[in-house]
C-alpha positions as CSV (number, residue, x, y, z in Angstrom):
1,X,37.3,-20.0,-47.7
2,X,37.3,-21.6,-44.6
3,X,34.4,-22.6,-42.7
4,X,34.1,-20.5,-39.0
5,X,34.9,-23.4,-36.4
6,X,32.3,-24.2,-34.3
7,X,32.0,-23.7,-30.6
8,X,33.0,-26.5,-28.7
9,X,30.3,-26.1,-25.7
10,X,29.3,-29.3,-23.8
11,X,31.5,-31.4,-26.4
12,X,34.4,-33.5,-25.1
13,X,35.0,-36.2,-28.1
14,X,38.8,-35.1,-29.8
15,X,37.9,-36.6,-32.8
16,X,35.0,-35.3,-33.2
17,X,36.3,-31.8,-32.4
18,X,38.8,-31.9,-34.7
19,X,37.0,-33.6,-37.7
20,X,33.8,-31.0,-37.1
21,X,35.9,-28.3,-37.0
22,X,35.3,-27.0,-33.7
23,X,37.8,-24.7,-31.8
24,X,40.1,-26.4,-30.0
25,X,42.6,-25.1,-27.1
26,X,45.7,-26.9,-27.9
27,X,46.2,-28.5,-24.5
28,X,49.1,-31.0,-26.3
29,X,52.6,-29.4,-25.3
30,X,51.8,-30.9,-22.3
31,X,52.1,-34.7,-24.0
32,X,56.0,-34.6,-23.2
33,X,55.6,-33.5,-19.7
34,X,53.4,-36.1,-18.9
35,X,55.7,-38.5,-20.6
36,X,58.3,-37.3,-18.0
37,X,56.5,-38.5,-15.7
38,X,56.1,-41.5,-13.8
39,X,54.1,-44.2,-15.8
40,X,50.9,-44.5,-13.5
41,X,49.6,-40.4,-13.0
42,X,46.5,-39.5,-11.3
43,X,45.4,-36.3,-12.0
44,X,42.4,-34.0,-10.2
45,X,40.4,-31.2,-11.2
46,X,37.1,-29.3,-10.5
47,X,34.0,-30.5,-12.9
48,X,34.1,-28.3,-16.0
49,X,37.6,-27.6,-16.7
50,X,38.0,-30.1,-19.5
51,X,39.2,-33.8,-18.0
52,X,37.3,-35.5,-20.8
53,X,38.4,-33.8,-23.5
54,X,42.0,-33.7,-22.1
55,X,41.5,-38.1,-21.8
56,X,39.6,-38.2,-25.5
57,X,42.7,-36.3,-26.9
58,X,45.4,-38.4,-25.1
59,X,43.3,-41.6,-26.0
60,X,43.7,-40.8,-29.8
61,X,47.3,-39.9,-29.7
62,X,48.6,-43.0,-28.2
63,X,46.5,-45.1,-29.9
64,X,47.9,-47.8,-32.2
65,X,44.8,-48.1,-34.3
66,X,45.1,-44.2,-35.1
67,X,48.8,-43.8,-35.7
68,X,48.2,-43.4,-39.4
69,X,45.5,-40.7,-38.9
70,X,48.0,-38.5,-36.9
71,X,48.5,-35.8,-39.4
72,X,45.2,-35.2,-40.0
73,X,44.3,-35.1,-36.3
74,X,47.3,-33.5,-35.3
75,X,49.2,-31.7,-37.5
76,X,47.7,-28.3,-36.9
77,X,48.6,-28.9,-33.1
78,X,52.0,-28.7,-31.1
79,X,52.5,-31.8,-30.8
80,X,52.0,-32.0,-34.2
81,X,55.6,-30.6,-35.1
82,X,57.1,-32.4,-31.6
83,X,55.8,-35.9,-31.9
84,X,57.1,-38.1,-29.3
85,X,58.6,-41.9,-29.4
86,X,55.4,-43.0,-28.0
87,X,52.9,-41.7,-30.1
88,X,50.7,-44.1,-31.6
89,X,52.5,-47.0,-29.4
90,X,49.5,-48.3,-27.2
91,X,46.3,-50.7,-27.3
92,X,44.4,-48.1,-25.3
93,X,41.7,-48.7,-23.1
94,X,39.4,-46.0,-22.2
95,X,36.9,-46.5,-19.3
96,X,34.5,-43.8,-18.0
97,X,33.4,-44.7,-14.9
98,X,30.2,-41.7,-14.8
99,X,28.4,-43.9,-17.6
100,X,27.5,-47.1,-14.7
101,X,24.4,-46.2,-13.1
102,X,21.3,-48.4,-11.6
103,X,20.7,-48.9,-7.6
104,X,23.6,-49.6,-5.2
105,X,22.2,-53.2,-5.4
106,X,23.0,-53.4,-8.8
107,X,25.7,-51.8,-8.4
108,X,28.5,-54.4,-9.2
109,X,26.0,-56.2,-11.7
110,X,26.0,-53.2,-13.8
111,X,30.2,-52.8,-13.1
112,X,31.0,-56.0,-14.5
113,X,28.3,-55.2,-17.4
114,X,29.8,-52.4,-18.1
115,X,33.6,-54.0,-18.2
116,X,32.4,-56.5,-20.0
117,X,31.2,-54.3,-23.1
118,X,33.9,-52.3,-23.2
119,X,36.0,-55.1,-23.2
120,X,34.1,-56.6,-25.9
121,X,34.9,-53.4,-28.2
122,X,38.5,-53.3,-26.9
123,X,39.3,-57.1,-28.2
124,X,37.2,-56.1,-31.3
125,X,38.8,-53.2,-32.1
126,X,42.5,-54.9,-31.9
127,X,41.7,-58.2,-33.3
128,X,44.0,-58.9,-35.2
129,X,46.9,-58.6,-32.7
130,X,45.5,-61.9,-30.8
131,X,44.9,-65.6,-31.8
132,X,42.1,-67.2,-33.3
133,X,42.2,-69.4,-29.6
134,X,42.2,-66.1,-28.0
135,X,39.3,-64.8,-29.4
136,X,36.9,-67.5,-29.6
137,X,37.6,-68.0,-25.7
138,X,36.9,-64.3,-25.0
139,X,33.8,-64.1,-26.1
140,X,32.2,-67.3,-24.6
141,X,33.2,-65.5,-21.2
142,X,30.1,-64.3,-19.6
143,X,32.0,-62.0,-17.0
144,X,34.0,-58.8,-17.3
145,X,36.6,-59.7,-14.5
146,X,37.5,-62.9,-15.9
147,X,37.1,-60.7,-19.3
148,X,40.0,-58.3,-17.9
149,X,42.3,-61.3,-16.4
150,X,42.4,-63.0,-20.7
151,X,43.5,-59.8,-21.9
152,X,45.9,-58.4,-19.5
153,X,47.4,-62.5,-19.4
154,X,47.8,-62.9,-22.8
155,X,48.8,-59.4,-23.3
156,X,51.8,-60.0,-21.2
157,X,52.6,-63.3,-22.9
158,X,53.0,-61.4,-26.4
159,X,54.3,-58.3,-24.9
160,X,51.4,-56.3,-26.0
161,X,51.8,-52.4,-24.5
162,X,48.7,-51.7,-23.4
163,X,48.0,-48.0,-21.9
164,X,44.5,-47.5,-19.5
165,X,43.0,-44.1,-19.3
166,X,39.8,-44.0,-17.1
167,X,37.3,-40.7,-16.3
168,X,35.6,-40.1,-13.4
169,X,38.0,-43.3,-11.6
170,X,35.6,-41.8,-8.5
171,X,32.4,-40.8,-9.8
172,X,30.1,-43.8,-8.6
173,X,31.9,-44.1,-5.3
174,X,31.5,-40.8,-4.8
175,X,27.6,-41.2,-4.9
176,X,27.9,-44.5,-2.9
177,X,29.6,-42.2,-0.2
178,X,26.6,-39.3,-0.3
179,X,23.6,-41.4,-0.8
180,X,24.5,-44.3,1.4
181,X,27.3,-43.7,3.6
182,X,30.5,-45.2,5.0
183,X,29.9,-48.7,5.8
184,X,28.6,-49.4,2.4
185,X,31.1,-47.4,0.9
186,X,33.6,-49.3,2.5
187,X,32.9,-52.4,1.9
188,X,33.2,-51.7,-2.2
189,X,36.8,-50.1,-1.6
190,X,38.2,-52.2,1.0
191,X,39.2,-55.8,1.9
192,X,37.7,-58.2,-1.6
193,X,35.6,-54.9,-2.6
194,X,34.8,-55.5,-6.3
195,X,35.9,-52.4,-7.3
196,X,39.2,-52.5,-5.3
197,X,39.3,-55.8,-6.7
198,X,39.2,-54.6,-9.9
199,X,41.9,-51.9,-9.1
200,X,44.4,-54.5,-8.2
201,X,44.4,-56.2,-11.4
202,X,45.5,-53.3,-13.3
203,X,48.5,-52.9,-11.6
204,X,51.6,-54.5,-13.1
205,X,48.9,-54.6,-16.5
206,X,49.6,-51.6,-18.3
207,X,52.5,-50.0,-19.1
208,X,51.1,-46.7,-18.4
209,X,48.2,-45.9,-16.7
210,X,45.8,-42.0,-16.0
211,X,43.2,-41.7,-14.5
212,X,41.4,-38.5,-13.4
213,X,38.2,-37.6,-10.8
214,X,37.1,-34.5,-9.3
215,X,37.9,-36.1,-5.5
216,X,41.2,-37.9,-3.5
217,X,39.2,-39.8,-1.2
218,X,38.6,-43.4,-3.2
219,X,42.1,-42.5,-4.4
220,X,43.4,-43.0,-0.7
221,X,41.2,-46.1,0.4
222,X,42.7,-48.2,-3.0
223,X,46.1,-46.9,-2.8
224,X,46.6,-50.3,-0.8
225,X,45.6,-52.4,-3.8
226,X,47.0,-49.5,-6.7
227,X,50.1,-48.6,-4.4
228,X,52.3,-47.6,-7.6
229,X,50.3,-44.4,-8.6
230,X,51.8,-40.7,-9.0
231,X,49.0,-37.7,-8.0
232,X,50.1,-35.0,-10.3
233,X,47.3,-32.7,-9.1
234,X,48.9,-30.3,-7.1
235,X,52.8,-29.9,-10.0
236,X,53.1,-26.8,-11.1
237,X,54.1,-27.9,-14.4
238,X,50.4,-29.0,-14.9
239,X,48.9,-26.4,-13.3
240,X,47.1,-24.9,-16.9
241,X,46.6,-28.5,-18.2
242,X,43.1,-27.8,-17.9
243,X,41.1,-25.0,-17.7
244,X,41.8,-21.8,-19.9
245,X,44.8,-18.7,-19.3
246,X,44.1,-15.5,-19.6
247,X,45.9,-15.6,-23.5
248,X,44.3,-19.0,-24.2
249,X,40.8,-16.6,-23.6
250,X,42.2,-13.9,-25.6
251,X,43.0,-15.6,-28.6
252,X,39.6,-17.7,-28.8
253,X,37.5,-14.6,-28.6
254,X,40.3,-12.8,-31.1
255,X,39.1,-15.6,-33.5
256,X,36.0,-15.2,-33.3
257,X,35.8,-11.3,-33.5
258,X,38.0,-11.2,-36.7
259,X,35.6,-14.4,-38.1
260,X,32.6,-12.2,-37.5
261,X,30.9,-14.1,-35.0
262,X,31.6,-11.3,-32.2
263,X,30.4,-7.6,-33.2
264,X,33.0,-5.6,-34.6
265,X,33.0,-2.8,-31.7
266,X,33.0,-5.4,-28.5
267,X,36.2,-4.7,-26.4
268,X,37.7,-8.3,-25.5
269,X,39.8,-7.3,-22.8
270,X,36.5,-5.6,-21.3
271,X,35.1,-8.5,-21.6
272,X,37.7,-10.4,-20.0
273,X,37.8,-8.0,-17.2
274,X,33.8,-8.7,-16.5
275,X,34.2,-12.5,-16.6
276,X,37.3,-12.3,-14.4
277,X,35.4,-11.9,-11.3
278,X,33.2,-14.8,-12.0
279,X,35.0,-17.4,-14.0
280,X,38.9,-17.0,-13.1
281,X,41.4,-17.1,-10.4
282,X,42.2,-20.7,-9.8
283,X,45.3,-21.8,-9.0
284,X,46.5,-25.4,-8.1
285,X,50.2,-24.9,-6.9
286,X,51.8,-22.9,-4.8
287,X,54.8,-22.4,-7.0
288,X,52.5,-20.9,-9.2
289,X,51.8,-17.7,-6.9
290,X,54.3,-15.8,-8.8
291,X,52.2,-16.0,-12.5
292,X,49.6,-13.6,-12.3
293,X,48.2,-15.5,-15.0
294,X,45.3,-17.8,-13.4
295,X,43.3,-20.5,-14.8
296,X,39.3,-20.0,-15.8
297,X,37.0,-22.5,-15.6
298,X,36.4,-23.8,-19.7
299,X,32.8,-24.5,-19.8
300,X,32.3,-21.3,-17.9
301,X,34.0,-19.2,-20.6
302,X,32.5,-21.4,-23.2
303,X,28.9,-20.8,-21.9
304,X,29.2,-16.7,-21.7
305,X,31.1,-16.6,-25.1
306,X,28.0,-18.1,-26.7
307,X,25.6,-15.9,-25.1
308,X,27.8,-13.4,-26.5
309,X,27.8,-14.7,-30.1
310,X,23.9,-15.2,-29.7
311,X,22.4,-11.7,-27.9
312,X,25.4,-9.4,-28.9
313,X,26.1,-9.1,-25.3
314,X,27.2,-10.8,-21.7
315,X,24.4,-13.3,-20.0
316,X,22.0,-11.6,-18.0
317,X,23.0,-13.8,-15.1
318,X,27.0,-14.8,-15.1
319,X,26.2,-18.6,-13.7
320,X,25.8,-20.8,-16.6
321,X,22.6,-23.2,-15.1
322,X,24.1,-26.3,-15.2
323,X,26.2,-25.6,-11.7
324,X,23.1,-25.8,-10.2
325,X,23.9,-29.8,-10.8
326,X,27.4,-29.3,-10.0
327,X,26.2,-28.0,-6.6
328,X,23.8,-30.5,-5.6
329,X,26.3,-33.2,-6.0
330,X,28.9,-30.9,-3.9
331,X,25.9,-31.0,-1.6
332,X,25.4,-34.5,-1.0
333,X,28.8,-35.5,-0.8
334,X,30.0,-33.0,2.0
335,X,27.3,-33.6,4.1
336,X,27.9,-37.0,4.4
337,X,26.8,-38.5,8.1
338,X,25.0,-34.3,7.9
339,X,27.6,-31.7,8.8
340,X,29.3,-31.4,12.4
341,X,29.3,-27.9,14.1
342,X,32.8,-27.6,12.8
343,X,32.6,-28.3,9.3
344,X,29.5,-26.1,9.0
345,X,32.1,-23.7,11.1
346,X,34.5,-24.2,8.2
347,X,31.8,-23.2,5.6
348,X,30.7,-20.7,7.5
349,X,34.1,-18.9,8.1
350,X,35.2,-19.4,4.4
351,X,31.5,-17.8,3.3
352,X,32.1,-15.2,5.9
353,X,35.9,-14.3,5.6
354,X,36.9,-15.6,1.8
355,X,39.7,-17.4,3.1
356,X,41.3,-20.0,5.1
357,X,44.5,-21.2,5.8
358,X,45.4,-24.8,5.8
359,X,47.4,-27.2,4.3
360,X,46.3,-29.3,1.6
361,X,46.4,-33.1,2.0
362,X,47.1,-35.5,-1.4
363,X,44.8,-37.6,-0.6
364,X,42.2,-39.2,2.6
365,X,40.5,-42.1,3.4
366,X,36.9,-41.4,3.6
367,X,36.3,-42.1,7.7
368,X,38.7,-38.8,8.0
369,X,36.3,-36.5,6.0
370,X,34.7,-35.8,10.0
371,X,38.3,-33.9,10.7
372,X,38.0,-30.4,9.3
373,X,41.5,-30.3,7.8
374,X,40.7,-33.0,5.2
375,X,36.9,-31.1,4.8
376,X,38.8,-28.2,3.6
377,X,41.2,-30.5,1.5
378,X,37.7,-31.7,0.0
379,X,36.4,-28.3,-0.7
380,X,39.9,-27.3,-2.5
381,X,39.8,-30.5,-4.6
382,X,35.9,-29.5,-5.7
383,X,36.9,-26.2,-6.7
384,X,35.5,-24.6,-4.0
385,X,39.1,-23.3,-2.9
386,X,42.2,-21.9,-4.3
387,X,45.4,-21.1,-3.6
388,X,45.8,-17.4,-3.2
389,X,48.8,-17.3,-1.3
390,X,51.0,-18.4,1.8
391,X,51.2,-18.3,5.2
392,X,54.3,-19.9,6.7
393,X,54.5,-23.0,4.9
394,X,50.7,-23.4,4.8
395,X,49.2,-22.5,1.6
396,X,45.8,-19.9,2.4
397,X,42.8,-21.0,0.3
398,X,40.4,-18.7,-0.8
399,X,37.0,-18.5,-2.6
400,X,38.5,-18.2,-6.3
401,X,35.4,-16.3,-8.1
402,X,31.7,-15.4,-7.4
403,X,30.7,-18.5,-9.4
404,X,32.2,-20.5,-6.5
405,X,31.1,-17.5,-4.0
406,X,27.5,-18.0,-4.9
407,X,27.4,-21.5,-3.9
408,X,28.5,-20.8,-0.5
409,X,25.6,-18.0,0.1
410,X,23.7,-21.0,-0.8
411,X,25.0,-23.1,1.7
412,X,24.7,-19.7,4.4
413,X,20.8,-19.5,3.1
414,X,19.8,-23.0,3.2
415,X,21.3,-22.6,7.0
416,X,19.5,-19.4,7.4
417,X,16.3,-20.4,6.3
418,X,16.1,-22.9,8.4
419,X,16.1,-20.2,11.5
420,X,14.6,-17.6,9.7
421,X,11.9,-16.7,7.6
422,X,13.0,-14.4,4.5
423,X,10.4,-14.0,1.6
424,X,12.2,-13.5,-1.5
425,X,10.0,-12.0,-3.6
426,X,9.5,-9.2,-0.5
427,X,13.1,-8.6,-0.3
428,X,13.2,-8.1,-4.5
429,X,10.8,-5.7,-4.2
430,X,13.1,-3.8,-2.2
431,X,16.1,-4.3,-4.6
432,X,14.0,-2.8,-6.9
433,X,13.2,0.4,-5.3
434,X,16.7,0.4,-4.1
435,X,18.1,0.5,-8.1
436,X,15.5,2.5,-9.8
437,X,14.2,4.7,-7.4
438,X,17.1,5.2,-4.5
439,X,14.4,3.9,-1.4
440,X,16.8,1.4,0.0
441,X,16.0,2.2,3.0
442,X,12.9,-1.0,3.1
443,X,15.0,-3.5,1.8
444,X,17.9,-3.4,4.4
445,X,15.2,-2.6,7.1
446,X,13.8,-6.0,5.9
447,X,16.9,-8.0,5.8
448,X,17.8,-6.0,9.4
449,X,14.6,-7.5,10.9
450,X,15.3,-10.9,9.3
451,X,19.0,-11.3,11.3
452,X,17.3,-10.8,14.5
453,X,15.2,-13.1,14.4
454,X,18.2,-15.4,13.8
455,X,18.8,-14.8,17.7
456,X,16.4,-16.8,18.7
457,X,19.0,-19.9,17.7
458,X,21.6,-20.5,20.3
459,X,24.3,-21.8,18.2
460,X,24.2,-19.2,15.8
461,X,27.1,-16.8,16.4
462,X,26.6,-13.3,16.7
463,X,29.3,-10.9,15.4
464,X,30.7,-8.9,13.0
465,X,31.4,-11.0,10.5
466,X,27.9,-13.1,11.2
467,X,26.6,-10.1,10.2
468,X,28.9,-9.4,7.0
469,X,28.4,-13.1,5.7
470,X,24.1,-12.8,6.2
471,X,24.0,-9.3,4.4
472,X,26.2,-10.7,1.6
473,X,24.6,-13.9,0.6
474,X,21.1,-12.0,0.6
475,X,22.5,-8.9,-1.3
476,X,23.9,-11.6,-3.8
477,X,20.0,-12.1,-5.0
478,X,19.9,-8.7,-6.2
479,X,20.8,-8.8,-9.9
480,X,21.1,-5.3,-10.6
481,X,24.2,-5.2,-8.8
482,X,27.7,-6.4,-8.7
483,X,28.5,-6.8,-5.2
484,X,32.0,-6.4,-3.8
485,X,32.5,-7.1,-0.8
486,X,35.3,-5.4,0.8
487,X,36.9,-3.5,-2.1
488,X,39.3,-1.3,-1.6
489,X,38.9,2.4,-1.7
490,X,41.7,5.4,-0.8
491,X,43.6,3.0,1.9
492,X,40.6,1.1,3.5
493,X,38.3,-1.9,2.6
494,X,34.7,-0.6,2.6
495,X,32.1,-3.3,4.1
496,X,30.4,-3.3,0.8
497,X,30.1,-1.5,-2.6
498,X,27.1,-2.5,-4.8
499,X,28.2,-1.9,-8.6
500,X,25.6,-1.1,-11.0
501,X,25.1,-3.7,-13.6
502,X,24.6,-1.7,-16.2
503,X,25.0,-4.0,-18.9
504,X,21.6,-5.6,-18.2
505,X,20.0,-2.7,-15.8
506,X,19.4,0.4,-15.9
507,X,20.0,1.3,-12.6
508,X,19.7,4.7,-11.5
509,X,21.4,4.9,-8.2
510,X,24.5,3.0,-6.3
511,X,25.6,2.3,-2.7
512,X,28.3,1.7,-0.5
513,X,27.3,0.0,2.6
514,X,29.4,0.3,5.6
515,X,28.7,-2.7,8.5
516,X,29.5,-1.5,12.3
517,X,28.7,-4.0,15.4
518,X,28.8,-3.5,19.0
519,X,28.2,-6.1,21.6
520,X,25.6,-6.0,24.2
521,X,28.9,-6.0,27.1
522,X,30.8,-3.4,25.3
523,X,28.2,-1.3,24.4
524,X,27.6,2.2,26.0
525,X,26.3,5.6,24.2
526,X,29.9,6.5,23.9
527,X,31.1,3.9,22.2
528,X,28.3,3.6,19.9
529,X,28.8,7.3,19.0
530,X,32.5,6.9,18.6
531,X,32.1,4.1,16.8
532,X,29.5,5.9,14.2
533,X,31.7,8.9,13.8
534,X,34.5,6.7,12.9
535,X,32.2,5.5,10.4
536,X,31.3,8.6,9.3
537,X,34.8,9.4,8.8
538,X,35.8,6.2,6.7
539,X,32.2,6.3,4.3
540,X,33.3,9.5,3.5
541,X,36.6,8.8,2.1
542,X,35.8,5.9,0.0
543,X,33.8,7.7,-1.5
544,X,36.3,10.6,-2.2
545,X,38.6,7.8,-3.4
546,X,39.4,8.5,-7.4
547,X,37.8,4.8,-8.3
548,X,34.1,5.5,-7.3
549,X,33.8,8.0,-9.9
550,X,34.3,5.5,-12.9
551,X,32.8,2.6,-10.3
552,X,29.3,4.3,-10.0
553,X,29.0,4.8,-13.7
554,X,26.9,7.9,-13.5
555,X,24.3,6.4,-10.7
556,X,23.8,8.8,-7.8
557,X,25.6,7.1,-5.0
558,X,24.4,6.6,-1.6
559,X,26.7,6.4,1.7
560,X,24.6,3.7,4.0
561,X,26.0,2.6,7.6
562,X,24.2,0.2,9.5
563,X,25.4,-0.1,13.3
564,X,24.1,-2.9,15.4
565,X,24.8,-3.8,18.7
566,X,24.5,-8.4,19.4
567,X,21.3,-8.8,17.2
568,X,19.8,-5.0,16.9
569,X,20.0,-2.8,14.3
570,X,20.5,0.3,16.6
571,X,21.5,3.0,13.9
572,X,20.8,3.2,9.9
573,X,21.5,6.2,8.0
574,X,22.2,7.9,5.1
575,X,25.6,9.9,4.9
């Protein structure tokens, strides 16, 4: 009987995958698309959607030195059955870029060290395809460029096909960027920059060439020295590559149910319908618009399907903890030279709204990430935007999942905090009340008196949806709710509906929470009481809409508006 294959969390070596017996997604019907491409790709995706894995796999099918282990590796995959010409063609060199560390003084020390050890292995590992000469002269060289120029020389006189696949091509420049800035930055990229240096010599090298990174921006400032490469980031044909579809998901935790590993009763598509909201809904073309099937983030997925195989049930919280790294390097970089008023305008409005329309550039040199358009560019590249549909010929981006959503009510807290003074734990003893006992009324007093005092800060912008994006990153600290902002109930969009999480709480009583704001120049009595009756009106019929009954789940519902008028709360009641 066979053995239950493991779960493939946190691992991204094909091999090893395939020889432990893991689960793998079979990502290699793709291999012949690729193929169709030109012969130097570069290729972008968020962190955690699979690049490494995706590189291992490719690695091992091209590679010369593993051509006879292709059935055993392969032959329970697509490619499998649809081998191409090239398979198993290539000496293939496999750089990862994430593993040079040290000071940004060492910085090229450790490059060329680096080089020069996996050159070492590389010339090992294909020995016998080079002179004696050749070999005894490599390895009295004491430097990985002049390593690089013997192999890719002699290479070319014995018409060797050599194929280069590097991950993370960005991921020290990247962190030259953040910690030090642009001048230093540019000096590594540009002009005789080592690592542009470097760049220039694999062109014309290799036959073929990929390379991935989670960012466009060293992409652009080497394009002048690696002028031959084609950015496949944004073709539709490769818009699943990575990440998981909505039948990819089904079938893994199919597998696992019918193995034994899930409990017999669990409802997959239920399941599927709760990570949805937190783990789905990217999409990286436009042409794609039509599928409803998006993409969810792989390690995501991964990480709630072992808390599921572990406690029986969903995590307590959806975020899987290792974002919190994922964020903090999103935080550095885009606050390079600290954020201008209209880049933090940007975050705000996306944090705020959900959405934004602009185009998206294919790549930018780095000096450019001060113009918002190529900010927003950034934030799509990172994840932290998605296609979600079209206006004109401009593509709108949107905040794909609450994953992504909670990282921007980070960002809106961090900017709070610095204006305001909210203690937590006060404001959780509120949520609690709110859930268990239906008091809500301290807890959005609390968080009332907290936005005023953001007045006191000229360019803070008072409004509507100023007031929207402070309730919603604070509510977002209450886990016994799911909060939806702006769901849509009987023909209207209600401000907010907080969901009981019943899975992990039991929660005795629900809300829907209905924003209304005023200015100080508009307001009168009139309008204020206009204004609430229209309120009154709309509360009511969300919560008449045929949803609530199945959303509430049994929790006694409560109809909340809030009216301010600039900074005041004027008007809170209970409908």
């Amino acid at each position: 009987m066979n053995k239950v294959k493991q779960l493939p969390y946190g691992v991204s070596d094909f091999e090893y995958v395939m020889r432990g017996n893991f689960y793998y997604v079979d990502k290699t019907m793709y291999i012949p698309q690729l193929e169709a491409q030109p012969n130097n790709l570069m290729f972008i995706r968020p962190r955690r959607f699979g690049k490494s894995l995706l590189l291992s796999m490719l690695k091992t099918y091209y590679d010369k030195a593993k051509k006879d282990q292709f059935e055993e590796l392969f032959g329970s995959l697509w490619i499998g059955k649809h081998p191409t010409e090239l398979m198993g063609r290539y000496q293939v060199m496999h750089l990862d870029f994430s593993r040079i560390g040290g000071t940004i003084d060492e910085l090229e020390k450790k490059f060329d060290q680096y080089m020069m050890r996996q050159l070492d292995d590389f010339v090992r590992k294909y020995a016998t395809d080079y002179p004696d000469y050749f070999i005894k002269e490599f390895f009295e060289s004491t430097s990985g460029t002049d390593k690089l120029i013997m192999i890719t020389t002699i290479a070319n006189r014995l018409r060797i096909p050599m194929y280069l696949i590097i991950d993370e091509y960005d991921n020290f420049t990247n962190v030259v960027l953040s910690e030090k800035g642009e001048e230093i930055y540019h000096k590594l990229t540009h002009a005789e920059g080592f690592y542009r240096d470097v760049f220039k010599k694999f062109k014309g090298t290799f036959e073929r060439i990929f390379f991935t990174g989670v960012s466009p921006v060293t992409l652009d400032d080497l394009t002048s020295g690696f002028n031959i490469g084609w950015n496949i980031s944004t073709i539709f044909y490769f818009d699943k590559m990575l990440g998981f579809s909505t039948e990819e998901v089904r079938e893994m935790f199919t597998y696992y149910k019918n193995a034994g590993r899930l409990p017999a009763d669990c409802d997959i598509e239920a399941m599927i319908e709760e990570m949805r909201p937190w783990y789905d809904n990217y999409c990286f073309a436009k042409e794609c618009l039509t599928d409803d099937n998006r993409v969810f983030n792989s390690d995501m997925v991964l990480f709630y399907l072992r808390n599921y195989m572990m406690y029986k049930s969903s995590p307590e919280i959806m975020l899987d903890p290792n974002t919190k790294t994922d964020y903090n390097k999103l935080k550095n970089l885009i606050r390079l030279d600290k954020l201008d008023g209209d880049r933090k305008g940007i975050l705000r409005k996306i944090a705020e709204e959900g959405e934004i329309v602009s185009e998206v550039l294919p790549s930018f040199p780095a000096y450019q990430l001060l113009r918002p358009r190529m900010f927003v560019s950034l934030l799509f590249y990172y994840g932290m935007l998605t296609i979600k549909g079209t206006k004109g010929s401009r593509p709108i981006l949107a905040i794909p999942n609450n994953n992504v959503r909670m990282q921007y009510y980070n960002f809106l807290m961090e900017e709070y905090d610095k204006r305001c003074s909210i203690e937590v734990s006060e404001l959780q003893d509120g949520f609690d009340s709110m859930a268990f006992d239906g008091n809500w009324h301290d807890a959005l007093q609390y968080m009332c008196d907290c936005y005023k005092q953001l007045s006191s800060v000229r360019d803070s912008i008072e409004g509507e949806r100023n007031i929207q994006g402070f309730f919603m990153a604070y509510l977002s600290l209450c886990n016994y709710y799911i909060i939806a902002p702006e769901l849509e109930l009987k023909h209207g969009y209600c401000d907010f509906f907080l969901l009981p999480n019943l899975t992990h709480y039991q929660s005795k009583h629900s809300y829907i929470l209905e924003l209304k704001y005023l200015s100080k120049s508009d307001y009168t009595e009139k309008k204020a009481q206009e204004q609430w009756d229209e309120a009154v009106g709309q509360i009511n019929g969300y919560a008449a809409a045929p949803r609530v009954e199945a959303l509430r789940q049994g929790t006694q519902l409560h109809k909340i508006i809030i009216q301010f008028c600039g900074w005041d709360m004027i008007k809170m009641r209970e409908v």
